[in-house]
C-alpha positions as CSV (number, residue, x, y, z in Angstrom):
1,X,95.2,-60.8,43.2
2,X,93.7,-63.5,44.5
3,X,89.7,-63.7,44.8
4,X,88.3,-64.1,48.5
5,X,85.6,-66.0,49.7
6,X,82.2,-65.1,48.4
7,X,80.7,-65.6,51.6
8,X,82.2,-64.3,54.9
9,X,82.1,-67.1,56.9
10,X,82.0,-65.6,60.8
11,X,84.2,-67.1,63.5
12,X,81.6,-67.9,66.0
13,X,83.0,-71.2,66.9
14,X,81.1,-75.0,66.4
15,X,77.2,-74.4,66.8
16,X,75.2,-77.4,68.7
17,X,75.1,-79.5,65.8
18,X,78.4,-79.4,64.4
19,X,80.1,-79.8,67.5
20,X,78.5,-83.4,68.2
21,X,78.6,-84.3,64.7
22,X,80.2,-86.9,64.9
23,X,78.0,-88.4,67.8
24,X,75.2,-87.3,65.1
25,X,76.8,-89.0,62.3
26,X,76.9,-92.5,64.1
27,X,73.7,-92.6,66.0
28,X,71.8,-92.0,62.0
29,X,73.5,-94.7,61.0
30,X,72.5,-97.1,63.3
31,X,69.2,-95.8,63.3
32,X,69.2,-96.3,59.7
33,X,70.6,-99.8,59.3
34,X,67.9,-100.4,62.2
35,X,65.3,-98.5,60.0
36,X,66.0,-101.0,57.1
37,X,65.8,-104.3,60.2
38,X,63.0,-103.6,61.3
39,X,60.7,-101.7,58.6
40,X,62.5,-103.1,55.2
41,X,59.2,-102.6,53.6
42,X,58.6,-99.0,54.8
43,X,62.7,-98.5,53.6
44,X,62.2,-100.4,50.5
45,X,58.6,-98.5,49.8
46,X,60.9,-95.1,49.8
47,X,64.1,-96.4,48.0
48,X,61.6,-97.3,45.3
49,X,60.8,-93.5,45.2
50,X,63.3,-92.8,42.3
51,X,63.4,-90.9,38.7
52,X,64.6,-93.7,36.4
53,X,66.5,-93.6,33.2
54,X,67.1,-96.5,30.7
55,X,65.2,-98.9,33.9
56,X,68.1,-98.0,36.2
57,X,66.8,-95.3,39.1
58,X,69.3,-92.3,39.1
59,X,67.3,-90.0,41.4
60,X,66.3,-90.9,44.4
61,X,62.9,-88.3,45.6
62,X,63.8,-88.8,49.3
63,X,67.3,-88.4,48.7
64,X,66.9,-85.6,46.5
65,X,64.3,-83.7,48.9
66,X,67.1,-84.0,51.3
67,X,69.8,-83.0,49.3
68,X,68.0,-79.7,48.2
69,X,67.8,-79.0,52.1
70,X,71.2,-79.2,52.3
71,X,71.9,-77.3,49.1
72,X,69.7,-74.9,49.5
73,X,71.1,-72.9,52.9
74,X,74.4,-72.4,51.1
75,X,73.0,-71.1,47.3
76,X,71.4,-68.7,49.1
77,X,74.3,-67.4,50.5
78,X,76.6,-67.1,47.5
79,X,77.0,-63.7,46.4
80,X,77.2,-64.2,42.7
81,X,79.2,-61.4,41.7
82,X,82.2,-63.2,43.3
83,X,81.5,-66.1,41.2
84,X,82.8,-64.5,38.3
85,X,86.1,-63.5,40.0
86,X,86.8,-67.3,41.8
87,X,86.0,-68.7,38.0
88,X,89.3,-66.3,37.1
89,X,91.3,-68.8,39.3
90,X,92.8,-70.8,37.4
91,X,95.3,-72.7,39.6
92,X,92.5,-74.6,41.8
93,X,90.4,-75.2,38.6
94,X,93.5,-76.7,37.0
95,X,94.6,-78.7,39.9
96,X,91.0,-80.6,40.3
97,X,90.9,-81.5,36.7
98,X,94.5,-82.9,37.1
99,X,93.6,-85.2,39.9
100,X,90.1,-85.7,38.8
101,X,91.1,-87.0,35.4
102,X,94.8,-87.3,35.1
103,X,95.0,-89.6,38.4
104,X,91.8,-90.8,40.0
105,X,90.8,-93.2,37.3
106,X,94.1,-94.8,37.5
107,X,95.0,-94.8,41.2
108,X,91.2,-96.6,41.5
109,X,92.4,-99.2,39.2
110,X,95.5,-99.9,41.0
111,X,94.3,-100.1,44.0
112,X,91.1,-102.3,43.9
113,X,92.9,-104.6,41.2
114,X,95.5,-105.2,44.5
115,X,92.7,-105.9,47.0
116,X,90.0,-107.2,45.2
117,X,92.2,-109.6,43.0
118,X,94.9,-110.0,45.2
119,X,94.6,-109.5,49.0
120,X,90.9,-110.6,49.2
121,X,90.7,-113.2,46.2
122,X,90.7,-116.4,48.7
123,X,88.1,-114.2,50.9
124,X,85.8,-113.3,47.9
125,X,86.4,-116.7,46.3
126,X,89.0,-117.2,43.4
127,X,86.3,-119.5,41.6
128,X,83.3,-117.4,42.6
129,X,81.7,-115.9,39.3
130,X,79.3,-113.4,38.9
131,X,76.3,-113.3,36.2
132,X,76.5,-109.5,34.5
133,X,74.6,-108.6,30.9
134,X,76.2,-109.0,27.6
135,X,78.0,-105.5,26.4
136,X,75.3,-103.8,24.6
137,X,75.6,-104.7,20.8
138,X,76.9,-108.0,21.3
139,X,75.1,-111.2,20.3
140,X,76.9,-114.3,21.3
141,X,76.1,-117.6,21.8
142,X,76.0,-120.0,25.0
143,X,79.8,-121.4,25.5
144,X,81.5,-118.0,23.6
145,X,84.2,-115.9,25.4
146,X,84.5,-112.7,25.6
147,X,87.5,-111.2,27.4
148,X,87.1,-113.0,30.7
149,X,83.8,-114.0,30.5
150,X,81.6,-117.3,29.4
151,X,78.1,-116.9,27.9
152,X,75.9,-119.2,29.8
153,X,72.8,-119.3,29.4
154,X,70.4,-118.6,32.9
155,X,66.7,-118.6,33.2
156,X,66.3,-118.6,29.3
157,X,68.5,-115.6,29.2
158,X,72.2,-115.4,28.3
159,X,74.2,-113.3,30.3
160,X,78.1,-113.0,30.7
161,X,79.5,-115.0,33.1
162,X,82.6,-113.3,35.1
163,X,84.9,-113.7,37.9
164,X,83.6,-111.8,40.6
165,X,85.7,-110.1,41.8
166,X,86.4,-108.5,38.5
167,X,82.3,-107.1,38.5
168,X,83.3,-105.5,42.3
169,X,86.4,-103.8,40.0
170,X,83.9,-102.6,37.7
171,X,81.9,-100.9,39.8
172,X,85.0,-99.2,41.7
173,X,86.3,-97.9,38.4
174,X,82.9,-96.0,37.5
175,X,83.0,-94.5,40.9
176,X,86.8,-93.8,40.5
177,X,85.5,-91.5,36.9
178,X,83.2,-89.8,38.9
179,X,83.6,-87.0,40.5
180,X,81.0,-85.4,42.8
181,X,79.6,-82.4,41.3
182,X,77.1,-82.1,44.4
183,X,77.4,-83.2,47.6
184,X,81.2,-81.4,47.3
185,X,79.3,-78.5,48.1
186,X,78.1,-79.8,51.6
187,X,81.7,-80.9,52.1
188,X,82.9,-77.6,51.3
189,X,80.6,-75.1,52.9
190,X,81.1,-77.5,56.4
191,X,85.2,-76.9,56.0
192,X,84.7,-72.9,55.4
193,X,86.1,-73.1,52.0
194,X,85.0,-71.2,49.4
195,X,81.9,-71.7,47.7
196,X,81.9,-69.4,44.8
197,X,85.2,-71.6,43.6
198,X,83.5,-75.0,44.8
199,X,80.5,-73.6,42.4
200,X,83.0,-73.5,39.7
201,X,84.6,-76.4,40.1
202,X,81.3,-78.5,39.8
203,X,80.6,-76.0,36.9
204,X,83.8,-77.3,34.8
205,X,84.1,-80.8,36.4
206,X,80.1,-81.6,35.0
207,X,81.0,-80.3,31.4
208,X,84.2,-82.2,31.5
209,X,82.6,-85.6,32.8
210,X,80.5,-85.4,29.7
211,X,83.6,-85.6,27.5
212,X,85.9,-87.8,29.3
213,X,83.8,-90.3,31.3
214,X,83.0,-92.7,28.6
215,X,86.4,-92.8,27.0
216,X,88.3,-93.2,30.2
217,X,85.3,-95.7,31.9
218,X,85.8,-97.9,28.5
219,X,89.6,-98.0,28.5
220,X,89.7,-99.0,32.0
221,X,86.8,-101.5,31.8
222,X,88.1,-103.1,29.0
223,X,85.1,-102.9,26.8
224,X,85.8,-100.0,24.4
225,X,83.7,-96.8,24.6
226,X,80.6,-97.6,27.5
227,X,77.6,-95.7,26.6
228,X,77.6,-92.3,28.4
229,X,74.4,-91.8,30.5
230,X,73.8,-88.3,29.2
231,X,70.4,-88.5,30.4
232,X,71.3,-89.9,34.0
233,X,73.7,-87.2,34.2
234,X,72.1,-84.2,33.1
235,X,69.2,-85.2,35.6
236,X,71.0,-85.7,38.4
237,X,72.9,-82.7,37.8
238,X,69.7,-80.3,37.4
239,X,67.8,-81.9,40.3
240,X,70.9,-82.2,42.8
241,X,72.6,-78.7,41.6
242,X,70.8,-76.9,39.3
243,X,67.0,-76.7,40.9
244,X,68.8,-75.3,45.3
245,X,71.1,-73.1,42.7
246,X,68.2,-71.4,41.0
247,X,65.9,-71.3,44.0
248,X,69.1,-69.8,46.3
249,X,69.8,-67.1,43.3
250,X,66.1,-66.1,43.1
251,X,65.2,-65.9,46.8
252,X,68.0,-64.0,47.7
253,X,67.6,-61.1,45.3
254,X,63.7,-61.1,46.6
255,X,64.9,-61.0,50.1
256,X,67.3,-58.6,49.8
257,X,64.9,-56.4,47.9
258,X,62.2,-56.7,50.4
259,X,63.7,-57.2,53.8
260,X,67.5,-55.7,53.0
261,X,70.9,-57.3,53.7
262,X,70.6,-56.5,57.7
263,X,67.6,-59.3,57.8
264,X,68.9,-61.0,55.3
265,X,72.0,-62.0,57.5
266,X,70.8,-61.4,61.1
267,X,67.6,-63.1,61.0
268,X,66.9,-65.2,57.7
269,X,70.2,-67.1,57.3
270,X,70.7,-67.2,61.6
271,X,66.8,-69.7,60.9
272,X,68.8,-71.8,58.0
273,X,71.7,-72.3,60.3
274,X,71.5,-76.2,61.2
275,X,69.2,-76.8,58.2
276,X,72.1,-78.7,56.3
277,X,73.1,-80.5,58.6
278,X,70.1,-81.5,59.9
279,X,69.5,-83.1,56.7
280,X,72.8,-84.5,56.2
281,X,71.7,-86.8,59.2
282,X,68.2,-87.4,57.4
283,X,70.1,-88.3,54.6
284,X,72.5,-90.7,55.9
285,X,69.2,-92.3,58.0
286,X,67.7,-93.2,54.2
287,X,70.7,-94.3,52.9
288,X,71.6,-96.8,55.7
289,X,67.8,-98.0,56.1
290,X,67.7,-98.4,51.8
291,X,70.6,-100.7,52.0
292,X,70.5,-101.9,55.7
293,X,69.4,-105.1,54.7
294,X,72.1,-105.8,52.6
295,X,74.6,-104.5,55.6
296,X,73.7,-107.2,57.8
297,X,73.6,-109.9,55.4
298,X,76.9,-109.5,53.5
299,X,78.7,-107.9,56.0
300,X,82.1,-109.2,55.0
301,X,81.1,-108.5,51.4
302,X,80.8,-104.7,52.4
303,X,84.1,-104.9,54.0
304,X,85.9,-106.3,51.0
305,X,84.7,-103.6,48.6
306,X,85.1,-100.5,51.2
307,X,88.8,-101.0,52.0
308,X,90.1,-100.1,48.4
309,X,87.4,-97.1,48.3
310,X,88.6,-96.3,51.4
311,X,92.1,-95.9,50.7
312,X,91.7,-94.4,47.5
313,X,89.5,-91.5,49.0
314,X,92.1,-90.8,51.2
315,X,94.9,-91.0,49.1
316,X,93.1,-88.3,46.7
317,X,92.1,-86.1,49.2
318,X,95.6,-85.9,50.7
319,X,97.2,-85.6,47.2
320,X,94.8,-82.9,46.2
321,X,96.0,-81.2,50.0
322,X,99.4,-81.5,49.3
323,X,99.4,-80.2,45.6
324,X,97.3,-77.3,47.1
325,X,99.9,-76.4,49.8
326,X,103.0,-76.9,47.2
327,X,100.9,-74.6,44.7
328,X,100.1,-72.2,47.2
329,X,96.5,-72.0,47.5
330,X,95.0,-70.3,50.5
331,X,92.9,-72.6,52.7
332,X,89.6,-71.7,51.5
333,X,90.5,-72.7,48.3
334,X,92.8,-75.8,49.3
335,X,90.3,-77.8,50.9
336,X,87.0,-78.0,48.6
337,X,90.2,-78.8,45.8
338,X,90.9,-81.2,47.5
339,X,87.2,-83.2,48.1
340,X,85.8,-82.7,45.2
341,X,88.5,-85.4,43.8
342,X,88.1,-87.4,46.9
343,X,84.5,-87.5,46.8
344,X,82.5,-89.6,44.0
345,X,79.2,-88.8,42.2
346,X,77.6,-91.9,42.9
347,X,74.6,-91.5,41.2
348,X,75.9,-91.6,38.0
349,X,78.1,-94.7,39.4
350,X,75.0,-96.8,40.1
351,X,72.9,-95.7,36.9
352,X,75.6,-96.8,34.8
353,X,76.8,-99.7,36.7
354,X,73.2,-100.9,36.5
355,X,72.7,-100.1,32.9
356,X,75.7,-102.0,31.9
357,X,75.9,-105.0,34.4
358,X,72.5,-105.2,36.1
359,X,70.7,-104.3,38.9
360,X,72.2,-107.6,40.9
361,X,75.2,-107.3,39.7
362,X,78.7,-107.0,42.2
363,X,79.5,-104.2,40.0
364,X,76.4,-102.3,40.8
365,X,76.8,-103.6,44.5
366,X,80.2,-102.1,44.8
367,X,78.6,-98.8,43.6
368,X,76.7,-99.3,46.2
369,X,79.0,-99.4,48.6
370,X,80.6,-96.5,47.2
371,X,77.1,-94.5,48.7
372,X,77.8,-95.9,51.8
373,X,80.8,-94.9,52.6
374,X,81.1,-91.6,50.9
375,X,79.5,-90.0,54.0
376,X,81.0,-90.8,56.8
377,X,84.4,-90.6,55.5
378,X,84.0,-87.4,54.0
379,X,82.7,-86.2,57.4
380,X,86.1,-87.4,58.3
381,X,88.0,-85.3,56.0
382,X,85.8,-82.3,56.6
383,X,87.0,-82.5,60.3
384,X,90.7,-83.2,59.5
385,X,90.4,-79.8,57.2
386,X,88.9,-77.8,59.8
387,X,91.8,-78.7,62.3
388,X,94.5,-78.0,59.6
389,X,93.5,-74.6,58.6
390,X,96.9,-73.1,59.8
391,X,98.9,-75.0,57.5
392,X,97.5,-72.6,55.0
393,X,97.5,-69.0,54.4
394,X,93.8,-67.5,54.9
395,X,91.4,-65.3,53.1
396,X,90.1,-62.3,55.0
């Protein structure tokens, strides 16, 4: 038998906010990349707001304030008891670790290795080179090789010199080995899936992450085993996930035993309503002012880097559709399958990028990028789910 939604999700059509969203969604982005224009030192005063690990920042305070706003509204409505029946699912738990691990890393490779090295190399530069740490442990002198790369020596340090558009590679490949393990929960709640199985799915997806992400992000990268930033991840993870989860679980068993389940649903959750998405906008506002600098003054360079993550978002989100429909999934189930491959946990992507290649690295910038993007287009996909909801069967 096949587990239903844990939270009944009422057809009371598109409220204010999610009707224009898309209105929303631009006019916070330009007011963001404005933001960072105008103010960059008010933008770069809050981007410096971050918890660090190893010197690279992996949570952002303003970020994560917003985050747990959006979090938050849909914790609190997850009946728990169906949690334990959606992790009894094992199809759409099977199928995510497929694409997540079995296909994502790859198809990233592919595609950035065509566009970065081949359809944009005379764009980026063929001879343009990029300054990036040495691997950890290695202790080489000026004029060595290693793989691609020179050791030169720059400002009385040596780094690696590499071509650059082999650091923007980088950087796409440790977003392609991360899956989102949060913000698939915004994604899912706004296409009506089901949350209790998008709560399992980040559940299994984090544990296996800490297994498979430095093997695989080694082997791709071509530098053995990368360090695994246990600590980067298991913060991120607690702050982004862990704390709205606890705080959802723990006010609604007090509200429930104070004001009962008619309040509960009538009056408290009809308040938290547009919360998410109000700071959904909020949050794309920060991220667009943190990096609207950048924006304006490589905008080509943006482009370059956003076409291959662009096509390989969509790629996995309409693989993870399709496998989901052949598989027989109902929708609710089909469509968070489907982002939480699509979408990246970029966090982790710039911690490690940073940690391994250096804060102004193009590997760390592509990462960057990655942020940038993830947004709107999973906006995108959110919409193109709630307009395909009839090619699915449906959960009552």
């Amino acid at each position: 038998m096949e587990d239903k939604a844990c939270i009944t999700k009422e057809a009371k059509g598109l409220g204010f906010f999610e009707k224009y969203l898309t209105v929303w969604v631009i006019l916070s982005i330009l007011a963001g990349v404005g933001l960072g224009k105008v103010a960059p030192d008010f933008a770069k005063t809050l981007d410096g707001m971050a918890l660090s690990v190893g010197g690279a920042p992996v949570v952002s305070i303003p970020i994560a304030i917003c985050l747990f706003f959006m979090m938050y509204p849909i914790m609190v409505k997850i009946d728990f008891t169906e949690v334990v029946k959606a992790g009894r699912s094992i199809r759409p738990v099977g199928l995510t670790l497929f694409i997540n691990w079995a296909v994502k890393p790859f198809t990233m490779y592919a595609i950035a290795v065509f566009f970065l090295g081949k359809v944009f190399i005379h764009f980026i530069g063929p001879d343009a080179v990029d300054l990036v740490r040495l691997p950890f442990g290695l202790d080489l002198e000026p004029g060595a090789t290693y793989g691609l790369g020179t050791v030169v020596l720059e400002n009385g340090v040596r780094m690696l010199s590499v071509p650059l558009w082999r650091s923007y590679l980088a950087g796409c490949i440790l977003l392609g080995i991360a899956p989102c393990t949060a913000m698939v929960l915004v994604w899912g709640y706004l296409a009506r899936g089901n949350d209790g199985h998008t709560l399992v799915m980040v559940a299994v997806n984090s544990l296996t992450m800490l297994f498979l992400y430095g093997p695989l992000g080694g082997f791709l990268l071509g530098v053995g085993r990368i360090p695994v930033p246990w600590q980067a991840l298991a913060l991120s993870i607690a702050v982004y996930v862990a704390l709205p989860l606890a705080a959802g679980y723990i006010s609604r068993k007090m509200i429930l035993k104070a004001k009962g389940e008619a309040w509960f649903r009538e009056k408290f959750l009809h308040f938290l309503t547009p919360v998410t998405i109000m700071a959904l906008l909020i949050t794309l506002v920060l991220l667009f002012s943190f990096k609207g600098e950048v924006i304006v003054a490589r905008p080509l360079t943006i482009l370059w880097i956003a076409v291959p993550l662009f096509l390989q978002t969509v790629l996995i989100f309409g693989l993870g559709y399709w496998m989901s429909k052949k598989l027989g999934l109902s929708y609710q189930d089909a469509a968070p399958s489907a982002m939480i491959g699509a979408s990246n946990h970029f966090e982790v992507a710039i911690a490690t990028a940073t940690m391994l290649f250096g804060l102004s690295s193009g590997a760390a910038l592509a990462t960057v990028v990655g942020v940038l993007i993830e947004v709107p287009v999973m906006l995108m996909l959110v919409k193109f789910c709630n307009n395909t909801t009839h090619w699915f069967r449906q959960e009552h």
